[in-house]
C-alpha positions as CSV (number, residue, x, y, z in Angstrom):
1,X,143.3,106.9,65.8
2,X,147.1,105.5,64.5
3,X,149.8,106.6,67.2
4,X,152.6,108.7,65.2
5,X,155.7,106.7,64.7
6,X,158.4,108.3,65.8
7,X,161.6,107.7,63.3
8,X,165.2,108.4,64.8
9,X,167.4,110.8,63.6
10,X,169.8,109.2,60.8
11,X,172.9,109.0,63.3
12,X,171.1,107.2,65.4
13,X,170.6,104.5,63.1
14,X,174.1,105.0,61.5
15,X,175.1,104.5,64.9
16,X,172.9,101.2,65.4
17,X,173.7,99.5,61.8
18,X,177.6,100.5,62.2
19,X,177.8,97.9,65.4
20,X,175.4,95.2,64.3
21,X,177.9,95.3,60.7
22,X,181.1,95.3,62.7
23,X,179.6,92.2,65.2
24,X,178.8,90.5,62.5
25,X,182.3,90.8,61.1
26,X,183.5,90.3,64.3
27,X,185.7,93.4,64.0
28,X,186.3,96.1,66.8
29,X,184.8,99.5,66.4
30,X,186.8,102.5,65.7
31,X,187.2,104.6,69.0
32,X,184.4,107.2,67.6
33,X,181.9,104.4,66.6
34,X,182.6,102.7,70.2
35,X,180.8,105.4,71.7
36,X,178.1,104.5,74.0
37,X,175.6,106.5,72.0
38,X,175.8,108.6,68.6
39,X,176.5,112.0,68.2
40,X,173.6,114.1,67.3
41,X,174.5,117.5,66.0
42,X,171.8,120.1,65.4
43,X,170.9,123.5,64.9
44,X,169.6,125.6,67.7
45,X,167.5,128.4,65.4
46,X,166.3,131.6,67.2
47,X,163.8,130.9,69.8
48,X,162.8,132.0,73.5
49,X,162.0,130.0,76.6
50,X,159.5,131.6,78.7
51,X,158.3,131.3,82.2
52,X,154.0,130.9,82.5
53,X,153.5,134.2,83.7
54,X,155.1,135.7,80.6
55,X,153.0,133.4,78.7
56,X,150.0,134.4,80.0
57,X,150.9,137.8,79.4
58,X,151.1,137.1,75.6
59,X,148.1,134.5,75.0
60,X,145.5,135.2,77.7
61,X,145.3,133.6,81.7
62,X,145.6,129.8,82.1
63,X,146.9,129.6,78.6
64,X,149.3,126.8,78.7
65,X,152.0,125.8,75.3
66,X,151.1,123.1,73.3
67,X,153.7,121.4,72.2
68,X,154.5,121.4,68.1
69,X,157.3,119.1,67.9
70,X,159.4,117.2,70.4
71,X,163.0,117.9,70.1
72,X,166.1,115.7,70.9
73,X,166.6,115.9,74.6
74,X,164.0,114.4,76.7
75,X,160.5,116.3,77.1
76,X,161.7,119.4,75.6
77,X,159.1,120.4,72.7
78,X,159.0,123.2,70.0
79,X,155.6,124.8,70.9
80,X,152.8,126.2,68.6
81,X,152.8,129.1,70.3
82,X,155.2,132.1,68.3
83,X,155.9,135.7,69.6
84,X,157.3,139.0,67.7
85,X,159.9,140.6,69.4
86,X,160.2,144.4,69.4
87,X,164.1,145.2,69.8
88,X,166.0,148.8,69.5
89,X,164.5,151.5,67.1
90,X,161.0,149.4,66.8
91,X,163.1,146.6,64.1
92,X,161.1,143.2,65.0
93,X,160.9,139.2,64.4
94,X,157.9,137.9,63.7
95,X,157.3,133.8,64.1
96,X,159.5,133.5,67.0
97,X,159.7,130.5,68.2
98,X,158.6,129.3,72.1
99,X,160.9,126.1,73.4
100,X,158.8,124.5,75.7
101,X,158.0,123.7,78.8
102,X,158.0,127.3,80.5
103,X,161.4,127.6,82.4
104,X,161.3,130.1,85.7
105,X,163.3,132.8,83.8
106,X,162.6,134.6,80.3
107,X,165.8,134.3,77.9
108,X,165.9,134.8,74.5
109,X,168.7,133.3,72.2
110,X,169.6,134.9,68.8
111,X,172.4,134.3,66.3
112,X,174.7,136.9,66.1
113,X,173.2,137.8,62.4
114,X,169.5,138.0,63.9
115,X,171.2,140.7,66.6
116,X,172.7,142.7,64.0
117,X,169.5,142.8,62.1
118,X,167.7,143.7,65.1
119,X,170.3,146.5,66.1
120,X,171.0,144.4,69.5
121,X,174.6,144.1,70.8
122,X,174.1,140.7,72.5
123,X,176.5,139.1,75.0
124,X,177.9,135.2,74.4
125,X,176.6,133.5,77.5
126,X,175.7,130.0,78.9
127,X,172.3,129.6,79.3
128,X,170.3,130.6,82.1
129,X,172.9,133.9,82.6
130,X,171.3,136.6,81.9
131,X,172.7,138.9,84.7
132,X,173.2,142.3,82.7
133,X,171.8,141.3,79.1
134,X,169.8,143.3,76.6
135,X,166.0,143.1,77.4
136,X,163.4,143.7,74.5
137,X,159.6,143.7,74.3
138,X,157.8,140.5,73.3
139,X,154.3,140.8,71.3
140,X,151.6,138.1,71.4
141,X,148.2,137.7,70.4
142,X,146.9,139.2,74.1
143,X,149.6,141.7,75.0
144,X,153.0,142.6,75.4
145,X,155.0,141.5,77.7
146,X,158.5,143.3,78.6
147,X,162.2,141.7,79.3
148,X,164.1,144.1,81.3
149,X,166.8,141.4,80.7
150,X,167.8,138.1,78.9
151,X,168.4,138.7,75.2
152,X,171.9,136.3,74.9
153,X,173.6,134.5,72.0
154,X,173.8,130.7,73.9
155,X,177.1,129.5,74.1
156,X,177.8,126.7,71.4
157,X,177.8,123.3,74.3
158,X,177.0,119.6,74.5
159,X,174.6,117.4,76.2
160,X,175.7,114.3,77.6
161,X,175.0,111.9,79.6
162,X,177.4,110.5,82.5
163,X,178.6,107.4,79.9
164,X,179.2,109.9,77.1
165,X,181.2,112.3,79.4
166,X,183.1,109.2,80.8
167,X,184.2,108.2,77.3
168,X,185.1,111.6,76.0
169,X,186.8,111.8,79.5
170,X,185.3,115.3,80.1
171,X,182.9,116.3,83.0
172,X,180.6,119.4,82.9
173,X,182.0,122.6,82.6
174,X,184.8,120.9,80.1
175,X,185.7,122.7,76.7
176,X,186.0,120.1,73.9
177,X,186.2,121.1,70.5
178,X,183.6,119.7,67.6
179,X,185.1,118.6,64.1
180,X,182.6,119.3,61.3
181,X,183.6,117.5,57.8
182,X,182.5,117.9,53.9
183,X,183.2,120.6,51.5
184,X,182.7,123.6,54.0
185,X,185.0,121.6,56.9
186,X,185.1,123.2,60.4
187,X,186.4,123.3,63.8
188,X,184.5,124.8,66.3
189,X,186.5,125.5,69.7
190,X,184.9,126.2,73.3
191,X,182.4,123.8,72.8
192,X,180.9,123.6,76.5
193,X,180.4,120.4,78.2
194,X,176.8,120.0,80.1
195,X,176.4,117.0,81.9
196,X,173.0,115.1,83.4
197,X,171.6,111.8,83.1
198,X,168.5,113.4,81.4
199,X,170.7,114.2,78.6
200,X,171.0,112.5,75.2
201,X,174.4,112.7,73.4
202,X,173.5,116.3,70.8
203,X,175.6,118.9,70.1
204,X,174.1,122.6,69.5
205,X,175.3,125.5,67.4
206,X,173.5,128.3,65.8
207,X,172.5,129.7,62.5
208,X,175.3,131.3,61.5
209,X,177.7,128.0,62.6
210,X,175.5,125.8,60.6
211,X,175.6,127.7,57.5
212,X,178.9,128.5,57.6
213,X,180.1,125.0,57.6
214,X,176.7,123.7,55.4
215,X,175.9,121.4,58.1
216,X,173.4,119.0,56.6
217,X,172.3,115.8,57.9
218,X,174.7,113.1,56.9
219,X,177.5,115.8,57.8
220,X,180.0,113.4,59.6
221,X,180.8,115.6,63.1
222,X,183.2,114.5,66.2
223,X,183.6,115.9,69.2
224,X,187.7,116.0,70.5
225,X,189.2,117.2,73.5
């Protein structure tokens, strides 16, 4: 059987044909296309990350997720697996989507919109603090399985490596601020620096950010201090 071929996302080779045109002219880059790697802005949609015990709550013991589609940052994977959640006054989402691989908390991360929908009054947090969040009732093909805790909008941030964060001159835990261009043109402040050498140069923001500014894929985007 063919392997897939895996095709990088269009900043990336933006990013790749920008220097070899600029070498060839024998030209510096501009400051933003001098970056060690290209900026990768996406959007995060409504999902959950759950630990295995919570999965095999909701699709039957040993059940493990298969993945679905690998996302930006190293082995992180959209799985096949989906869930409905059950929030306040019985209002659900179907098709919610698992982020894979299991994590060792439950946490799930709507938009604002999704929450009002739902009749949830979710906290803006970073993730992984869920101390005092909305919990909700998750519904799978074996059972149910309930959060007492963890229902969150994520905090709009960026991954980067140690290079990126060195020529941004940031560290993690810095606020930068993302400039979004074209007809629909935003600034998006508080935008949370996360730092690892895991990471890969992306910037997240939800739903409702993405369609308020029509992000689409040749959207040119810069992060600024």
């Amino acid at each position: 059987m063919a392997s897939l071929v895996t095709i990088p996302p269009r900043a990336v080779i933006e990013h790749l044909v920008r220097q070899a045109v600029y070498q060839r002219l024998r030209k510096p880059l501009p400051r933003q296309a001098a970056a060690p790697n290209p900026l990768v802005v996406n959007v995060s949609a409504r999902h959950c990350h759950l630990t295995q015990e919570a999965v095999e709550a909701l699709f039957g013991k040993g059940h493990h997720l298969t993945p679905f589609k690998m996302l930006y940052q190293e082995g992180q994977f959209a799985a096949k697996e989906t869930v409905t959640l059950i929030g306040p006054r019985s209002r659900v989402i179907s098709n919610l989507r698992i982020l894979g691989p299991c994590r060792t908390l439950n946490q799930v991360e709507l938009a604002y919109t999704d929450a009002i929908a739902l009749g949830f009054q979710i906290p803006l947090r970073l993730s992984g603090d869920i101390e005092g969040t909305p919990g909700c009732m998750l519904m799978g093909p074996a059972g149910f399985f309930e959060m007492p805790q963890g229902v969150i909008r994520a905090l709009r941030h960026a991954h980067m490596h140690p290079s990126d964060a060195a020529f941004y001159g940031v560290k993690k835990g810095d606020f930068m601020r993302l400039k979004i261009g074209g007809d629909c043109g935003v600034v998006l402040d508080r935008f949370l620096v996360r730092v690892d050498a895991s990471f890969k140069l992306e910037a997240h923001i939800d739903t409702d950010e993405g369609n308020a500014c029509n992000l689409q894929s040749d959207t040119p985007c810069e992060l600024a201090r």
